[in-house]
C-alpha angles and dihedrals in degrees: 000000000000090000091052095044076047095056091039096056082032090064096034089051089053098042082047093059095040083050104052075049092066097041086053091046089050099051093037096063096020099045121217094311097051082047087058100044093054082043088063087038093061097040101054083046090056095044091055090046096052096053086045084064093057082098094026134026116073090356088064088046090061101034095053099071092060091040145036125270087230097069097036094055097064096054084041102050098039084056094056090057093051090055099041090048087045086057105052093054090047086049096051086045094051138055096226094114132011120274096241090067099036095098101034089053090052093047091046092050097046084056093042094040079056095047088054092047090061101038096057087051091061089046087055087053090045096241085142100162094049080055087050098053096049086054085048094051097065104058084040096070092023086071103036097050091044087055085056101041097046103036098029109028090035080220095148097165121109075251080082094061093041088055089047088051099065096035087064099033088054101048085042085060102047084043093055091046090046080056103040086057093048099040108036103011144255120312127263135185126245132203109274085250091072096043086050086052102043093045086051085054094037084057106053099043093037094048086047097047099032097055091065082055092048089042090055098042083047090063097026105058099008083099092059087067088039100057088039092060099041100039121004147279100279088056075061101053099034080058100042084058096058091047101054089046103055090032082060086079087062085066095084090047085042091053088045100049090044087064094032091056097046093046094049087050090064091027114101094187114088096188094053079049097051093044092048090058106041093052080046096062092047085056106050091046088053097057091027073061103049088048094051104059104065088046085059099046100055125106128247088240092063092060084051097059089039096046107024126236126344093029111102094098087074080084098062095042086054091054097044087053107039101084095049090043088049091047092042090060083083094059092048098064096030101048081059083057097054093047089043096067091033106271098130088150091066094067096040090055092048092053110040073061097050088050094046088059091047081052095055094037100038089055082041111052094019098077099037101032099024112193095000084047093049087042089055098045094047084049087058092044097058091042095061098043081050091051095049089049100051089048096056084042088056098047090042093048101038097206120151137245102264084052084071099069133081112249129192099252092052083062100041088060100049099053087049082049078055101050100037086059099053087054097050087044090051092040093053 
């Protein structure tokens, strides 16, 4: 388990830092507006994709393991359709992105909504480095086609990384079907009966499980559109920047809990679990911790001269947010426990709260406080879903207090986890 949680963290370290590159590379040559419009871009992106794994997503994960691929990909994709296709016309409808990108935005979530699909049926056959390699895949291309856009074409427009984008979505999803075929199998058609049953099953545990998600990307990325409509697209992009920065430290939890996920699905006994979990959450706080601080710590002036000008607020969005993004390490790992074992209300419950705070305190420090209010209000929102997790996880678990805190031998063991799997890996 701990060589698959190491190649995980060992892939998202490296897509993290592919991905600060491009961030860099976007505001470099687009300035502050051009940062804000891919921001909306990707969040819109995200919000479309979350509601496409409503049938698809976690509940795959944990299907998977009782059903073949082969009668879960045709619910899930056709979803995905109906969504994408939903989208467009709400979009259209609405004034939450510009016109030019509406379309663009609804094509590049439907491939992404089926490269998901595919990937987290490799996950729920514990094919955990294949998985790796598809999310690996994206921020590859991205960067390479915005270098030639950029540098060779001289293209510098947001068209570029529009361009960029389907260039990667489109090579991660030929890469996770050439990986479905050689891991699981080819596909084969089953009678309409056993579609009708698996989307019904699809449904309950992916509506359960999803609304937490929606819940989340609701109060994570709704004050990109907020800031956009009280004060302009370069408060967006000074912000987006900060956020994907601080929420960089989440990329060791988020390793941890992909494994973790993937290992409880296929697990019997609720108390090893338990315990897994809960060792796993000390973990990831310790190291979420280690990476913040020197977040935390920079001067504006060094944003500046990473990002370029018009960028040294980054530092103060990255302050307001930090204690919420280190907290919210504990929901992470241990909303993957509740869904796991089939809890999938826990989660939901934890994080409508969580949204309805962002609501109150969104409509309260925006307009006064702008970037550094909306940092502040994202960083209590995130506090108190962290605190309503942990709380279920307490009374579920029934461990007691001193369990809570991190002993020596649980480090100990960690760090000869650690070692043992560097010299598999360099004896392989």
């Amino acid at each position: 388990m701990f060589s698959k949680i190491l190649n995980t963290f060992g892939t998202k370290f490296l897509a993290a830092i592919i991905n600060l590159l491009i961030a860099i590379i976007i505001s470099q040559v687009l300035g502050t507006i051009g940062k804000g419009q891919q921001g909306l871009i990707i969040a819109s992106i995200a919000y479309i994709l979350v509601f496409s794994n409503l049938i698809g997503g976690a509940a795959i994960v944990y299907l998977i393991p009782k059903y073949t691929h082969s009668l879960i990909l045709i619910p899930a994709y056709i979803w995905s359709i109906i969504i994408g296709g939903l989208s467009f016309i709400i979009l259209k409808i609405t004034n939450l992105l510009g016109d030019p990108f509406i379309l663009a935005v609804c094509i590049l979530s439907l491939v992404n909504a089926f490269t998901g699909i595919n990937s987290n049926i490799l996950i729920g056959k514990e094919k955990i480095k294949s998985a790796n390699l598809i999310s690996l895949v994206q921020p590859v291309f991205i960067t390479i086609s915005l270098l030639l856009s950029f540098f060779v074409l001289e293209d510098r427009s947001i068209n570029a990384y529009l361009t960029a984008l389907y260039f990667s979505f489109g090579m991660s999803f030929m890469l996770s079907v050439f990986l479905i075929i050689k891991h699981i199998g080819n596909f084969k058609l089953h009678p309409f009966q056993h579609y009708l049953a698996i989307t019904k099953q699809l449904l309950r545990y992916g509506i359960l499980n999803q609304l937490a998600q929606i819940f989340q990307l609701l109060s994570f990325r709704m004050s990109y559109y907020w800031l956009n409509d009280l004060y302009s697209e370069s408060e967006v992009g000074v912000y987006s920047n900060g956020i994907a920065l601080i929420e960089s430290v989440w990329l060791i939890s988020r390793s941890i809990c992909m494994v973790q996920y993937a290992r409880i699905v296929n697990m019997s006994d609720i108390k090893l679990i338990q315990k897994l979990s809960l060792n796993l959450s000390k973990v990831g706080l310790i190291f979420s911790l280690i990476l913040i601080i020197p977040l935390t710590l920079l001067p504006a002036s060094f944003y500046e001269f990473i990002f370029g000008a018009g960028f040294g607020d980054v530092s103060l969005v990255i302050r307001s947010l930090a204690p919420g993004v280190l907290l919210f390490n504990i929901t992470l790992i241990l909303d993957h426990y509740f869904s796991g074992i089939g809890k999938f209300h826990i989660n939901t419950i934890a994080s409508f709260v969580g949204l309805l705070a962002s609501l109150i305190l969104f409509s309260i420090f925006i307009p006064s406080f702008g970037i550094v209010g909306a940092g502040w209000a994202s960083s209590i929102s995130y506090t108190i879903t962290s605190i309503i997790i942990f709380v279920f996880f307490y009374r579920d678990s029934g461990f007691g207090l001193k369990s809570l805190a991190i002993s020596k031998s649980e480090l100990v063991l960690f760090f000869s986890e650690y070692k043992s799997s560097l010299l598999n890996r360099e004896g392989k």
